[in-house]
C-alpha positions as CSV (number, residue, x, y, z in Angstrom):
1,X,250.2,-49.4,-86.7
2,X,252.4,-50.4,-89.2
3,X,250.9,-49.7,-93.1
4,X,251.5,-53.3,-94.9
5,X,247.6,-54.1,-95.2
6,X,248.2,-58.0,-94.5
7,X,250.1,-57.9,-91.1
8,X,246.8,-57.2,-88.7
9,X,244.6,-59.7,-90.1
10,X,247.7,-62.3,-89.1
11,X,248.9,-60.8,-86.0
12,X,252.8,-60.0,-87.0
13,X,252.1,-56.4,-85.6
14,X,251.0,-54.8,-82.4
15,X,248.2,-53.1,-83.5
16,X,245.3,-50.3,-81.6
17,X,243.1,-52.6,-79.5
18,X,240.2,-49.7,-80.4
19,X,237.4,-51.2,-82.0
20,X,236.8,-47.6,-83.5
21,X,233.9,-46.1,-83.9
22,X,230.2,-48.3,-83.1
23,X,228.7,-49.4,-86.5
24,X,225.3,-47.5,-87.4
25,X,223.7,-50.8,-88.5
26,X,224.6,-54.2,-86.4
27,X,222.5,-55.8,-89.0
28,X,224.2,-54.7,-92.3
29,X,226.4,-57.4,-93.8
30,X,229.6,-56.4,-95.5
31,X,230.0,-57.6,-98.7
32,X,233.4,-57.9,-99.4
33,X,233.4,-60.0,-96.2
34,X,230.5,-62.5,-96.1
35,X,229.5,-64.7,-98.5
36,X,228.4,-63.4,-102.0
37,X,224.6,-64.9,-101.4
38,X,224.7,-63.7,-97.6
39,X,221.2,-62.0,-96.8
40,X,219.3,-61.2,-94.2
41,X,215.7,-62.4,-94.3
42,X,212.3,-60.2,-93.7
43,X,212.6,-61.5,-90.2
44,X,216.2,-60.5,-89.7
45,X,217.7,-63.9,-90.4
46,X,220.9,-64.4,-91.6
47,X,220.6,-66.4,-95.3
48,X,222.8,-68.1,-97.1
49,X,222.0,-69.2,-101.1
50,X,218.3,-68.8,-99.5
51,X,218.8,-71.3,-96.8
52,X,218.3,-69.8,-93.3
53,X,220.6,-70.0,-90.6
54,X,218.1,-71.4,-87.9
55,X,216.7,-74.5,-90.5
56,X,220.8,-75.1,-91.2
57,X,221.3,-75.1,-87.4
58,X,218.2,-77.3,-86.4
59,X,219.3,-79.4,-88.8
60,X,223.0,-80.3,-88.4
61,X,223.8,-78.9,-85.6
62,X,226.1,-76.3,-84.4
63,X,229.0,-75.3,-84.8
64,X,228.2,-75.6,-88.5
65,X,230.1,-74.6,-91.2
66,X,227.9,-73.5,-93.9
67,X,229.7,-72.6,-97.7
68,X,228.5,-70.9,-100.8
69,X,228.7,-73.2,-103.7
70,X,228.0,-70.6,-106.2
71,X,230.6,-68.6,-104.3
72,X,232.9,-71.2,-104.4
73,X,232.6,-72.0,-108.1
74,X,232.7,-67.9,-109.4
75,X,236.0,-67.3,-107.6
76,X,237.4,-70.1,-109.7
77,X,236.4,-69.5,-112.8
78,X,237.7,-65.9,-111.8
79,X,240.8,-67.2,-110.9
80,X,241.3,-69.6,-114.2
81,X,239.8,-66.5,-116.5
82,X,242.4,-64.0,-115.5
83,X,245.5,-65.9,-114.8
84,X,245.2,-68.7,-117.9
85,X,246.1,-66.6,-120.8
86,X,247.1,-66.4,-124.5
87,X,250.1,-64.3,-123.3
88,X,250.9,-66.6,-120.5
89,X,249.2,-70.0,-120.6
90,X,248.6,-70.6,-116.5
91,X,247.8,-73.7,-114.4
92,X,245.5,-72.9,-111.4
93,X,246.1,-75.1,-108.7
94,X,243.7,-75.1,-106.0
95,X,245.6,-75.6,-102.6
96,X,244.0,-78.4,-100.7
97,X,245.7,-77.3,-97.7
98,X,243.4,-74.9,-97.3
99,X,240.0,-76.9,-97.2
100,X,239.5,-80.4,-98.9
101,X,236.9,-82.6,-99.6
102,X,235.8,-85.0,-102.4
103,X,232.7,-82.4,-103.2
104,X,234.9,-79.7,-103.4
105,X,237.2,-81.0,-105.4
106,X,235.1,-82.4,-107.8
107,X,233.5,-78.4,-108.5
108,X,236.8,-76.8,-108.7
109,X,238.4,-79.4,-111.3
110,X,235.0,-78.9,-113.2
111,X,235.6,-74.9,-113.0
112,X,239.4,-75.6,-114.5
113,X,241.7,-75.8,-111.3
114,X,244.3,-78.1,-110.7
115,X,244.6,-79.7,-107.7
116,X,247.7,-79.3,-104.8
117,X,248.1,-81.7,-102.2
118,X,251.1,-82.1,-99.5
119,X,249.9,-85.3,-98.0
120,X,248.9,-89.0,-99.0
121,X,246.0,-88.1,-97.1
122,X,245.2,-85.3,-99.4
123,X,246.0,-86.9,-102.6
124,X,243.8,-89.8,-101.2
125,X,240.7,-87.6,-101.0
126,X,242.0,-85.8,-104.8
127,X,242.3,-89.3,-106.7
128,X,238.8,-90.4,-104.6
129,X,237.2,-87.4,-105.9
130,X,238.3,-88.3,-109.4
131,X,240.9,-85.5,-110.6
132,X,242.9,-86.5,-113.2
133,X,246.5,-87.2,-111.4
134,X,248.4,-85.5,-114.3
135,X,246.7,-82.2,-113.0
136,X,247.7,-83.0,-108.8
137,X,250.9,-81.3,-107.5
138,X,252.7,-83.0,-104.3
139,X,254.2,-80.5,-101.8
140,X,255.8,-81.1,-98.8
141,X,259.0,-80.9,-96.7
142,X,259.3,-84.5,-95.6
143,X,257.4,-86.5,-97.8
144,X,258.1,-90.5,-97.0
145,X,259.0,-93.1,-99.3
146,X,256.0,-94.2,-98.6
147,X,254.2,-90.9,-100.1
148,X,256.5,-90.8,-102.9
149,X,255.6,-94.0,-104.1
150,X,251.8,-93.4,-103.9
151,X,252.4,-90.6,-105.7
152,X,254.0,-92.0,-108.5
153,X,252.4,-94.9,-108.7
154,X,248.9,-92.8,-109.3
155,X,250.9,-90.8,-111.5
156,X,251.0,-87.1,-110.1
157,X,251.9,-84.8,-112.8
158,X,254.2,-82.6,-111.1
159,X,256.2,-83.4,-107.4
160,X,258.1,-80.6,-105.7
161,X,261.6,-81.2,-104.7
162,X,262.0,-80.0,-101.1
163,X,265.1,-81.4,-99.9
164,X,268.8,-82.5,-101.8
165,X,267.7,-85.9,-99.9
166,X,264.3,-85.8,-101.5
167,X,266.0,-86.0,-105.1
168,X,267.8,-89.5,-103.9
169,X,264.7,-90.8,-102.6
170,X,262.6,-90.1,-105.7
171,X,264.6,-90.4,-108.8
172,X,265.5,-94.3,-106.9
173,X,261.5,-94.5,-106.3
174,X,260.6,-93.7,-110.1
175,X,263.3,-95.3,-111.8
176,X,262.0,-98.8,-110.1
177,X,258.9,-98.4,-111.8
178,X,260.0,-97.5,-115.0
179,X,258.6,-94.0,-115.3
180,X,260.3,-90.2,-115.8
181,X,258.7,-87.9,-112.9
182,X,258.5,-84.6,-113.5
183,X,259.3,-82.1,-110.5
184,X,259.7,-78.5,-109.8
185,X,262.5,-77.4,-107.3
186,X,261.3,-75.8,-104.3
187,X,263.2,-72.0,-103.9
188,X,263.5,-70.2,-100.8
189,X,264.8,-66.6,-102.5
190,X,265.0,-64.8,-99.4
191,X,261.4,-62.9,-100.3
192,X,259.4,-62.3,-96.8
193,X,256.0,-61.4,-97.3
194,X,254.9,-59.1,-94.5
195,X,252.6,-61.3,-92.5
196,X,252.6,-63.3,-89.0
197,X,256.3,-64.7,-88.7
198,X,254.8,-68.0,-88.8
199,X,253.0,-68.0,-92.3
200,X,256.0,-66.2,-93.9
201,X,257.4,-69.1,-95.4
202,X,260.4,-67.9,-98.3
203,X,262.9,-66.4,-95.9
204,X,266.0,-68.2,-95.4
205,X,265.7,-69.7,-91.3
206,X,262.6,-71.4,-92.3
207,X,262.3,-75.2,-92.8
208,X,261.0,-75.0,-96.8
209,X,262.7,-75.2,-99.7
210,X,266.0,-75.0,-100.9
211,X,268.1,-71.8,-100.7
212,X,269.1,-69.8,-103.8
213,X,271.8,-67.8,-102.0
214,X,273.7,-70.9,-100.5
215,X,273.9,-72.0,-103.8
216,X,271.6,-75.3,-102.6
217,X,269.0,-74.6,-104.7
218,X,271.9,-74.7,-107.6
219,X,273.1,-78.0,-106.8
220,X,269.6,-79.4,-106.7
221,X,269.1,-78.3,-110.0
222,X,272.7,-80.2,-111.0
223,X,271.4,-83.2,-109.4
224,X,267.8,-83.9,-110.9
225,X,269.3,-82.7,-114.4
226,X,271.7,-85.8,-113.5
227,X,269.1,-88.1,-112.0
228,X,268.1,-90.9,-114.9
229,X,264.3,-91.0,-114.0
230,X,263.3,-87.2,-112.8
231,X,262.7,-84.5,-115.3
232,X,263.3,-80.6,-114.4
233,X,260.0,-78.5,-115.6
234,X,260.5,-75.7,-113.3
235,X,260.9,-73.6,-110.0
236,X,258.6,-73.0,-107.2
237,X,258.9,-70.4,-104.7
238,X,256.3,-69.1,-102.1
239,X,256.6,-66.6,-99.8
240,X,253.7,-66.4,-97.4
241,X,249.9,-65.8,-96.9
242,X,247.5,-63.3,-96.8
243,X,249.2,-61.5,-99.4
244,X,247.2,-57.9,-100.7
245,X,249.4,-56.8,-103.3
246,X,252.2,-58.3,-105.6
247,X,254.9,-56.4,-104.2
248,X,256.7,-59.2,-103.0
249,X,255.6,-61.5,-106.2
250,X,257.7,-58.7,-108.4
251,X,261.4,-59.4,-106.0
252,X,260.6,-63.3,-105.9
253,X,260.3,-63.6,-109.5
254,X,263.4,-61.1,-110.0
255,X,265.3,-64.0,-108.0
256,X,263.6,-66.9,-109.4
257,X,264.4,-65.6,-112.8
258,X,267.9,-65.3,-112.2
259,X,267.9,-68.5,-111.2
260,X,266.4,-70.1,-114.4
261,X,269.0,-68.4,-116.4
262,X,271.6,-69.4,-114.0
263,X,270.3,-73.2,-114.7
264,X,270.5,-72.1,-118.0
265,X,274.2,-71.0,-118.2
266,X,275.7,-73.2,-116.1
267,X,274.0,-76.7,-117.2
268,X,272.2,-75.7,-120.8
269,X,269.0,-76.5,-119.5
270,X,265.5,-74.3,-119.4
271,X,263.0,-74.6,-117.5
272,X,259.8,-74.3,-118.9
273,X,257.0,-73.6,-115.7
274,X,257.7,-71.2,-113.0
275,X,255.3,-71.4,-110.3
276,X,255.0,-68.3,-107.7
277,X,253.1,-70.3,-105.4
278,X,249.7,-68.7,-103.5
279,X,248.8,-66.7,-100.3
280,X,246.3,-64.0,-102.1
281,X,244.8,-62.7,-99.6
282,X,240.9,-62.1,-98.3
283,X,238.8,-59.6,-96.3
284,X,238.2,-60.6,-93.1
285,X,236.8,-57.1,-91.2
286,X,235.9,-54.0,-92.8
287,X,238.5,-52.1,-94.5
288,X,240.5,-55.0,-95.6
289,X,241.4,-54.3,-99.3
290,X,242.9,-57.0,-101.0
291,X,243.7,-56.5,-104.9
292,X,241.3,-57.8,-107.3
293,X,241.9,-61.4,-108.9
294,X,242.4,-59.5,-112.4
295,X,244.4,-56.8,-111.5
296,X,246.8,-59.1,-109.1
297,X,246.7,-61.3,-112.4
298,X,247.8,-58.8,-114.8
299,X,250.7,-57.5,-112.3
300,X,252.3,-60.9,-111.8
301,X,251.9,-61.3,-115.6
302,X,253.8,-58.7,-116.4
303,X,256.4,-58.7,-113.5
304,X,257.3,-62.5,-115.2
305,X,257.1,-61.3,-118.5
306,X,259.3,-58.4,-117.9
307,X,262.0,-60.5,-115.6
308,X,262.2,-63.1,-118.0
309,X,263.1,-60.4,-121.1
310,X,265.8,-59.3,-119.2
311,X,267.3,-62.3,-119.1
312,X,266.5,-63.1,-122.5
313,X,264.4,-66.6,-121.3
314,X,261.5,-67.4,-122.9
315,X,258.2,-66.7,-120.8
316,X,257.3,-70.3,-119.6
317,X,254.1,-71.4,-118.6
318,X,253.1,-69.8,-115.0
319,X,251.1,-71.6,-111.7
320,X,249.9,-70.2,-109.1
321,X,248.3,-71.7,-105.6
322,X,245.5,-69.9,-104.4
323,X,243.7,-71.6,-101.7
324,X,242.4,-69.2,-98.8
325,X,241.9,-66.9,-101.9
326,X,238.9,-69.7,-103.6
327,X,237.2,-70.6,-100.1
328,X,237.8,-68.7,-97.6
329,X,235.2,-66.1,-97.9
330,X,232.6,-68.3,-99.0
331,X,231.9,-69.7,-95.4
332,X,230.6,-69.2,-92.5
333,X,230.5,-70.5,-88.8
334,X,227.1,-70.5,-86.8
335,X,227.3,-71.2,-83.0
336,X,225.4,-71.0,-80.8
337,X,225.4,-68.3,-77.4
338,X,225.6,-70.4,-74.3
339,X,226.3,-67.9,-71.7
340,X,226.6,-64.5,-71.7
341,X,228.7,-62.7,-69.2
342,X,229.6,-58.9,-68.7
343,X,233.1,-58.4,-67.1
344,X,234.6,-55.0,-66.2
345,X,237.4,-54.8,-67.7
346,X,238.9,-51.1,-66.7
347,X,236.6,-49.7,-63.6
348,X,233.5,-49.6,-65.2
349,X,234.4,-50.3,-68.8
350,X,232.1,-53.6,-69.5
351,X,232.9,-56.1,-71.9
352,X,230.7,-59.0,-72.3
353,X,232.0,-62.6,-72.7
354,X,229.9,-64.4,-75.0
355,X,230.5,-68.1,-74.9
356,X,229.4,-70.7,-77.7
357,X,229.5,-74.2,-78.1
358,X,233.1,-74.6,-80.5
359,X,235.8,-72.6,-80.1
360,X,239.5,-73.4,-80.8
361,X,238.5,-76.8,-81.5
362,X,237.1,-75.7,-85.0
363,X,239.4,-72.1,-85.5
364,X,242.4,-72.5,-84.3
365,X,243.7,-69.2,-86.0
366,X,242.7,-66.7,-83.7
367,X,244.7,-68.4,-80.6
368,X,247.9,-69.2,-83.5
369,X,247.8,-66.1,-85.4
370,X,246.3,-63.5,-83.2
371,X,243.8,-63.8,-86.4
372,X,240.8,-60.9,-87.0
373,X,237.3,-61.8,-87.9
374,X,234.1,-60.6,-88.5
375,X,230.9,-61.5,-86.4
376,X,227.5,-60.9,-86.0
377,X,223.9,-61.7,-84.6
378,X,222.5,-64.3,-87.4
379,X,218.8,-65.6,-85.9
380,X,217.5,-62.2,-85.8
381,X,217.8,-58.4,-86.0
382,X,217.7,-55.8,-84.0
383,X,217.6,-52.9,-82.4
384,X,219.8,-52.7,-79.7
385,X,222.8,-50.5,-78.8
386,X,226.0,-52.1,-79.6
387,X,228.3,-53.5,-77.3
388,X,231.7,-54.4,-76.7
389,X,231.9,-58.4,-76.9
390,X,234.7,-60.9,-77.3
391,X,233.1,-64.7,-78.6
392,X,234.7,-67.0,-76.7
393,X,234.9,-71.2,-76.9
394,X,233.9,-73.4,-74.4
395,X,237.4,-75.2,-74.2
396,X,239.6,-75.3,-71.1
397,X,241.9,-72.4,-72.2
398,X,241.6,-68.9,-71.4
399,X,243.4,-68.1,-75.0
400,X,240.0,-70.3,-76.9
401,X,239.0,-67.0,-78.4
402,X,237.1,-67.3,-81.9
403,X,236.7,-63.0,-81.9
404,X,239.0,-61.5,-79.5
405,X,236.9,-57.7,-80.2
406,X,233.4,-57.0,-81.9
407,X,230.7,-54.9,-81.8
408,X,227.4,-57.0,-81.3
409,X,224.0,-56.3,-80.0
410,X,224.0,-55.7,-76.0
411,X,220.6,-57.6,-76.1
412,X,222.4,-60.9,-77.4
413,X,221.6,-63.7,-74.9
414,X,221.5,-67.7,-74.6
415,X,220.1,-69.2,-77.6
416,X,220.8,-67.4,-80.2
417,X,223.3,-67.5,-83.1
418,X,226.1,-66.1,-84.3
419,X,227.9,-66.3,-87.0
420,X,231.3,-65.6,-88.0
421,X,232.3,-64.8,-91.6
422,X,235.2,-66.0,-93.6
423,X,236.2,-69.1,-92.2
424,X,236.4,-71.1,-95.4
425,X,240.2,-71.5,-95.6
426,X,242.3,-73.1,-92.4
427,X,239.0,-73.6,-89.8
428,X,238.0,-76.7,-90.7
429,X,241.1,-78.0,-91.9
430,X,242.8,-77.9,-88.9
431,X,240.2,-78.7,-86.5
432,X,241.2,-80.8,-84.0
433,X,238.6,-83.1,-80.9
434,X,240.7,-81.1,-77.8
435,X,238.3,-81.7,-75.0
436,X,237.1,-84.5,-77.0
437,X,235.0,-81.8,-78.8
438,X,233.6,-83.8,-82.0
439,X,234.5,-81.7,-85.5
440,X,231.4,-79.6,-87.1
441,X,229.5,-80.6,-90.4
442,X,230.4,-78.8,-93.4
443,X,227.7,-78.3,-95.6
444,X,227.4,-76.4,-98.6
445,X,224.2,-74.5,-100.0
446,X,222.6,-74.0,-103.5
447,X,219.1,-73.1,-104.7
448,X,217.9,-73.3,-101.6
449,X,219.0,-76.6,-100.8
450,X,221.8,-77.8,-98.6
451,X,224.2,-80.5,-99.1
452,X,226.4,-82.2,-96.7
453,X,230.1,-81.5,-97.8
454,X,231.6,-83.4,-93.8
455,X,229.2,-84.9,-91.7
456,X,229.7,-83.8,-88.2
457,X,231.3,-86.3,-85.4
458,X,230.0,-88.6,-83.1
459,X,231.1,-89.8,-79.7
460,X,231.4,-93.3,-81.6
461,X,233.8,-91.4,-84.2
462,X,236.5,-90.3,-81.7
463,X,236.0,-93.7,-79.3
464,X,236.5,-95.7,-82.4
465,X,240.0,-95.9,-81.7
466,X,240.4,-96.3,-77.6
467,X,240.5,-100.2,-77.5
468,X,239.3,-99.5,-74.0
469,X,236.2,-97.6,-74.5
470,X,232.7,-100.0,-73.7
């Protein structure tokens, strides 16, 4: 297996199919992987801010995706406490991508976070939860007119340039209106993070961004220096996700330095706001490590610091994107067992196929990314010898795997639940109604009260828009 500790949680590697050793407890609860209030109960229930799993379930139904508010809320202020310094002021933006909704929002802009959005559908759901548009960022390769105006007109604080087109298209939409918009240029510097091909987003065959060494990214700057009604703040780059150390932050800022002072030589223009993008990784299954919030902080601080001196530019004002990094560990997914079945796999070697009632419809990650989770028994405890199991979905696909290997109790059976950790960040989001499936709630929990954050889907919601259906 190859060493880079993000590339087996995303699939990019070949990696042992061994499950290792059996765990001595199938009841103990990682913390570094489940939620920060996740207990188990007296009667072996799993918890969650003092909610059980079974009144959740009876409640709302399952699949159910249940998140930790309190969770939720200390991982921002983490995030705003160690990036947003004296040294180096810092804008947090939280990226919506990741998981949005108008509740969410509305506690990470009261923690301090800024908001990032790459759709009109995602600004929508920003501007209806009330964030102030000066603190909403606009990605996106092929934002329309359409988008471009919405954005101005709400008055987005900062719009990334993607394309050489893209500059045409919005200097023409804000100089209509009267107004200066403010962008960052969009970099791709050639900086591959080592994760799953299709989450490495800054090397140069990819469809982001404009390229530093085809001197693209040059001319872009040339041309929104020129434009009458866009104003330069700064350069973005990103290269990938579930990112453990800052490795690759160190050579992306090296080049996106460079380019700052290139700006600065050639047109006598400096930027002010550099902006290394997100993909801090999480834990997903024992042993994953990522760094800690301050000390990944305190790395990239000083890498910017440090690249800038060199250069003699003065240290501008940093972002930084984390999305997956705010949510994703601070939610779970309960299903339900529908059928268990025990296949031998290698002449004698058992396996059993546990089926529940989502599936691909609701995590779409382990069928895209060859994704790694963590899973266990959550209505009860017990006793029983461990097992080998793959959870399976209920969707016409032999590839609808939520857990492709786990240990779980060999006494699991119809009726009870499971639940799967860490699926805060890109479950929900990109759910989808395959099999006409209706999405699961979200709800979040507190105090020992639950909230709902989504309602789930009804047969009405996903007929609502066959003219045909009686």
């Amino acid at each position: 297996m190859a060493t880079h500790p993000a590339g087996p949680r995303s699939g990019a590697l070949q990696h042992a199919p061994s499950l290792g050793n059996q765990p001595n407890d199938l009841n103990q609860l990682d913390p570094a992987v489940w939620p920060a209030s996740a207990t188990r109960a007296a009667n072996g229930e799993i918890q969650i801010a003092g909610v059980g799993i079974s009144a959740l379930a009876e409640q709302y139904g399952t699949p159910l995706f249940i998140m930790d508010e309190v969770d939720v809320r200390t991982r921002a202020r983490n995030y705003v406490a160690a990036y947003d310094t004296t040294e180096m002021p810092t804008d947090v933006y939280y990226a919506g991508k990741a998981f949005l909704t108008t509740t969410l929002a509305k506690w990470l802009t009261e923690e301090g976070l800024h908001i990032d959005v790459c759709t009109a559908g995602e600004l929508e759901v920003a501007l209806r939860a009330g964030v102030d548009p000066a603190k909403i960022l606009f990605h996106g390769n092929n934002k329309s007119v359409a988008e471009l105006e919405k954005a101005v007109d709400a008055g987005v604080g900062r719009i990334v340039i993607d394309s050489l087109i893209e500059i045409e298209r919005l200097n023409k939409v804000a100089a209509l209106r009267g107004v200066t918009q403010q962008v960052f240029i969009r970099l791709t510097v050639g900086v591959e993070a080592h994760t799953h091909e299709f989450i490495a987003t800054a090397h140069e065959d990819q469809k982001f961004g404009l390229s530093v060494s085809s001197g693209a990214a040059l001319a872009a700057a040339e041309a929104v220096i020129a434009a009458e009604a866009l104003s330069l703040v700064g350069l973005h780059s990103h290269i990938g996700s579930q990112i453990f150390d800052a490795a690759g932050f160190e050579v992306a800022a090296h080049r996106v330095v460079d380019m700052a002072a290139k700006i600065r030589d050639e047109f006598d223009f400096t930027v002010t706001e550099l902006n290394l993008g997100g993909g801090m990784g999480i834990a997903y299954v024992e042993g994953d490590d990522p760094i800690n919030v301050n000390h990944m902080a305190k790395a990239i601080h000083d890498i910017v610091i440090t690249e800038c001196a060199r250069v003699h530019l003065p240290v501008p004002k940093l972002c930084v994107e984390p999305g997956r990094a705010i949510v994703g560990g601070t939610a779970i997914t309960v299903y339900e067992v529908g059928t268990v079945k025990p296949v031998d796999v290698d002449g004698g070697n058992i396996r059993h196929y546990l089926s529940v009632d989502g599936g691909m419809s609701d995590n779409i990650r382990t069928a895209l990314y060859d994704a790694e989770y963590t899973v266990a028994l959550a209505s009860r405890s017990t006793d029983s010898v461990a097992a080998v199991s793959r959870v399976v979905g209920k969707h016409c696909e032999s590839g609808d795997i939520v857990v492709r290997d786990a240990w779980l109790p060999a006494d699991v059976a119809p009726g009870d639940l499971l639940a799967v950790a860490a699926t805060g960040a890109y479950c929900r989001a990109m759910a989808s109604n395959y099999n006409y499936l209706p999405r699961p709630a979200v709800v979040s929990v507190r105090d020992g009260q639950s909230q709902v954050l989504l309602r789930r889907e009804t047969m009405d919601d996903l007929l609502a828009l066959d003219p045909g259906a009686l």
